[in-house]
C-alpha positions, 0 to 999 in steps of 0.5 A, a space after each residue: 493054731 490062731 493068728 494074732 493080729 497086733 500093732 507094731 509095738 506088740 509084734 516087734 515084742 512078741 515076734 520079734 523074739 521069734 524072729 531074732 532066733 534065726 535072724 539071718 533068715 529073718 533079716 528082711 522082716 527084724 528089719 522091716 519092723 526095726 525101719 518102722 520102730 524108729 521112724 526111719 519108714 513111716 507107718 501108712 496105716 495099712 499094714 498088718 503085723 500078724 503072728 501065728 500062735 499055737 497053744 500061746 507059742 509063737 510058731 510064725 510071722 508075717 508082715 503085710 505093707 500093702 500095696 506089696 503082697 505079705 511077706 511070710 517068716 519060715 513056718 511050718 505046713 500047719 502054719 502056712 494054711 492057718 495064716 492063708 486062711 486068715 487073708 482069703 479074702 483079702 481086700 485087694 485080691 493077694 497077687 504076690 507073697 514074698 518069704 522063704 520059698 517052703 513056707 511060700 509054697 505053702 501058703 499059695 
């Protein structure tokens, strides 16, 4: 399991598809990225669209719009902890991460 940094474009395809199987639980995040798509929110530059990856197939989600901490699509246990460790460390210290309560878990 990877995580896959990408630009917004990219992410609105690649995890956008994911996304959209469960969309009333991935509401927040499909619109998130559909506000930045058309310009409705400008892009500041600091935000990270990263996708968790398993043999090539998506398997997660998350979006950080800094100063806000990340925000986490559902996920599986093994996914939590891939994308944890891709953000220890992070520049600010992470001092709030917002999702679904079982993948939150997880990943704090």
């Amino acid at each position: 399991m990877r995580c896959l940094v990408e630009d917004l474009a990219t992410f609105a395809v690649t995890a956008g598809a994911w996304l959209r199987r469960e969309p009333v639980l991935h509401n927040v995040l499909l619109t998130l990225v559909a506000d930045r798509l058309s310009g409705d929110v400008p892009l500041s530059g600091d935000e990270r669209f990263v996708r968790v990856v398993d043999g090539g197939e998506t398997v997660s989600a998350m979006v950080w719009t800094p100063p806000r901490g990340p925000l986490l699509a559902a996920m599986p246990v093994a996914a939590a902890r891939t994308l944890a460790e891709h953000v220890v460390g992070a520049a600010p210290p992470l001092v709030e991460v917002h999702g679904p309560v079982p993948a939150v878990a997880e990943f704090a």
